[in-house]
C-alpha positions in Angstrom: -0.5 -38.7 -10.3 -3.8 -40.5 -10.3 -4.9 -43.6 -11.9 -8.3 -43.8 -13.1 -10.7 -46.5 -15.1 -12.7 -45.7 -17.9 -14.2 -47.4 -20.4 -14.8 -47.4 -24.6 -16.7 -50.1 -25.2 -19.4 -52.0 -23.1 -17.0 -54.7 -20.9 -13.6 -53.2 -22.1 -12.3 -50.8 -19.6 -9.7 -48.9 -20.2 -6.7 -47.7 -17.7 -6.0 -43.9 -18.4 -3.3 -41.7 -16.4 -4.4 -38.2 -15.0 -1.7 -35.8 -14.4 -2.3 -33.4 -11.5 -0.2 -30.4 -11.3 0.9 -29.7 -7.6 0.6 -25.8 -6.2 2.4 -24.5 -3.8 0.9 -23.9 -0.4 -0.2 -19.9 -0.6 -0.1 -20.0 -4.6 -3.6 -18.7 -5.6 -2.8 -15.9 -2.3 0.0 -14.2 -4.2 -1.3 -14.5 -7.3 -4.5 -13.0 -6.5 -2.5 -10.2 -4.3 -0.4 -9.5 -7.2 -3.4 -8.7 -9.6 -4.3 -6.7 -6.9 -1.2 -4.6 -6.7 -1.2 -4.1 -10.6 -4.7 -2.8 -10.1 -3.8 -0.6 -7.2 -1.3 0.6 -9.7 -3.8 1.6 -12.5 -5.8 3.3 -9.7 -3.1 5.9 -9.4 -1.6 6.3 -12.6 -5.2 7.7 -13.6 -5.2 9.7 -10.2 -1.6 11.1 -11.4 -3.3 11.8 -15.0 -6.0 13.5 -13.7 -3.4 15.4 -11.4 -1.8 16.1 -14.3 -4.3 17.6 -16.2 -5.9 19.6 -13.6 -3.1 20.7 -11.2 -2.8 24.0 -12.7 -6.6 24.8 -12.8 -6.1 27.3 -9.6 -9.6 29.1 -10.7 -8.3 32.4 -8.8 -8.0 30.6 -5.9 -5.0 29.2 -4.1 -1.7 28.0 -5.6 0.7 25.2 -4.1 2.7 28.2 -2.9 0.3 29.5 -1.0 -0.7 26.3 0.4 2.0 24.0 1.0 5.1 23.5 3.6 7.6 21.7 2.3 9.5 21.4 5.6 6.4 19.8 6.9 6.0 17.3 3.8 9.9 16.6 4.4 9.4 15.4 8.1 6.2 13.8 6.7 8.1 11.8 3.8 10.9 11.1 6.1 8.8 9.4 8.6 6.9 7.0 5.8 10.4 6.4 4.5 11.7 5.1 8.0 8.6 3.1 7.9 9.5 1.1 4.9 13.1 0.6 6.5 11.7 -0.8 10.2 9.5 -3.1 8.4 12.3 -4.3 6.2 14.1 -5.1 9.3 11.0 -6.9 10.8 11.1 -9.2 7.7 14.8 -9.5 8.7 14.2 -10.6 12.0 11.1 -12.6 10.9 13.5 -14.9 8.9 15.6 -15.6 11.8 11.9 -16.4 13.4 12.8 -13.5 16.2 9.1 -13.0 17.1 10.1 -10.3 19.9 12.1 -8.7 17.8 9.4 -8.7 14.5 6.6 -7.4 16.7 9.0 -4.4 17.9 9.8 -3.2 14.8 6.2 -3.6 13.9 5.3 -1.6 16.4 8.0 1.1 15.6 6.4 0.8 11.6 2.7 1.5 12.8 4.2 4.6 14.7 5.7 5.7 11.6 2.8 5.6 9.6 0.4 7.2 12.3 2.4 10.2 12.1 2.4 10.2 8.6 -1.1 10.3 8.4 -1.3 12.7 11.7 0.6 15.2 9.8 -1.4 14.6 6.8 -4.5 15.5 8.4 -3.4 18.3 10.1 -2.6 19.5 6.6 -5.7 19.1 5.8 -7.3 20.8 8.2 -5.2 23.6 8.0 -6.1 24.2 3.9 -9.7 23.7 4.8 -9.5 26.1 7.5 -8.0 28.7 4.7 -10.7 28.0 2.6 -8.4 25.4 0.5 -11.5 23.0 0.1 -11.7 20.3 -2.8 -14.9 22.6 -4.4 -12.7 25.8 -4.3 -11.2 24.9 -7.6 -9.8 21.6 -10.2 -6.3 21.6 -8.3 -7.6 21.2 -5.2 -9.9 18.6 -6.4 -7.5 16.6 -7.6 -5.1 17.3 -5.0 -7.4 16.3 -2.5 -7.9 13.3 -4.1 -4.5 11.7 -4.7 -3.6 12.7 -1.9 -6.1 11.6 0.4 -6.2 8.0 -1.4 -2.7 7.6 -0.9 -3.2 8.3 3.0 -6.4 6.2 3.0 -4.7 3.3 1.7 -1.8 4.1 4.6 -4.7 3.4 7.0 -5.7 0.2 5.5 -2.2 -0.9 5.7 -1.9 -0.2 9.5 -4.9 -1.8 9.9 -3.5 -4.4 8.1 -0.9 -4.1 10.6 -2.6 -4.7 13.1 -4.7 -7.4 12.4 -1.3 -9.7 11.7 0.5 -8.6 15.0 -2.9 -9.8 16.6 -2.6 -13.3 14.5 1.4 -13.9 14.7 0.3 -13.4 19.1 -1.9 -16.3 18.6 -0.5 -18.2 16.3 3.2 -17.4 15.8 5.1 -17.6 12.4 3.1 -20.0 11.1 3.3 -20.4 7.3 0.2 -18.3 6.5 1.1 -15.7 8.8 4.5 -15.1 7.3 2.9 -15.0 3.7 0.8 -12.4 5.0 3.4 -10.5 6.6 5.3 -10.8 3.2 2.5 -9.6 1.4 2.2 -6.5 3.4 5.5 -5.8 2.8 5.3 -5.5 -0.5 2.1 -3.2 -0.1 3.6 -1.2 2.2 7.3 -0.4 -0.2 4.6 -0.1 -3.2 3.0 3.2 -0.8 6.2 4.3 0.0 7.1 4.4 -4.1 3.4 6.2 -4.9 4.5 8.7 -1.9 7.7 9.6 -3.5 6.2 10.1 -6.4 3.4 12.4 -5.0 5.7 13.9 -3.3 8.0 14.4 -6.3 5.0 15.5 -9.0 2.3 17.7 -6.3 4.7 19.3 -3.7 8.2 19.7 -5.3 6.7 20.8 -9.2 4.0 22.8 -7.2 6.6 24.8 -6.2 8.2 25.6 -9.1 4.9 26.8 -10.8 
């Protein structure tokens, strides 16, 4: 609360109060990364539309039958899903402000999701190889492109990754490190729900086609 002087008249001054409103350390950062999430949201409800609409344009050319290995996308989905538990337990172990234990699960995340996107790009090579390419037909267009925006924002977030265990070394659970690392969090469960959901709409109902 601030007191401050103004004046109405010429030798009157007048006593006014000004209310400021307190924010919370780290307010505008989770508000902003919030509006970001929402965005990230719209991003791939339209890339799920668009899936929608053109995942049974095969133009003569390959079908998800021909194409996909569910046994692979299993171990795949497994491993992102064992991701989202180790870095639930390294928010555990962050609350108890266990930095050795944290940076291990971390560690055992960022493995996770490297083989997640290891097997996703082998995948990838494998339909190109075939001839499977994003020009052959409106499927693989728009297969190519949910899926691969999914994986590329897998690699931002173990970059992400990254970049925190590298600040937490030098600074340690300071406030603004564990916001980050809570912010990640929540980036990194919201991936794990758009992967179910790919997983759920391209690979298990491009089956049943």
């Amino acid at each position: 609360m601030t007191i401050a002087m103004g004046s109405m008249k010429a030798g009157e001054p007048v006593f006014y109060v000004v209310d400021e409103h307190e924010h919370a350390e780290g307010h505008s950062t989770m508000l902003g990364f919030w509006i970001y999430l929402m965005s990230d949201c719209l991003i791939f409800a339209m890339l799920f539309a668009v899936y929608g609409v053109l995942g049974g344009k095969y133009a003569a050319g390959p079908a998800p039958k021909d194409l996909f290995d569910l046994s692979l996308v299993a171990v795949n989905t497994t491993f992102l899903l064992l991701s989202s538990l180790t870095y639930g337990l390294a928010m555990l172990a962050m609350g108890q402000s266990r930095v050795g234990a944290m940076m291990a699960w971390l560690v055992v995340t960022g493995l996770f999701g490297l083989g997640f996107l290891g097997i996703e790009l082998s995948e990838f090579a494998h339909m190109i190889h075939e001839g499977a390419t994003p020009q052959r037909s409106a499927f693989l267009s728009s297969f190519f492109t949910l899926v691969g925006t999914h994986g590329l924002h897998v690699t931002f977030g173990l970059i992400w990754l990254v970049t925190l265990m590298v600040q937490v070394r030098l600074h340690g659970l300071i406030e603004s490190n564990r916001r980050r690392l809570f912010c990640l969090s929540m980036f990194w469960h919201f991936l794990d729900v758009i992967w179910i959901g790919v997983f759920t709409v391209v690979y298990l109902m491009g089956m049943l086609r």
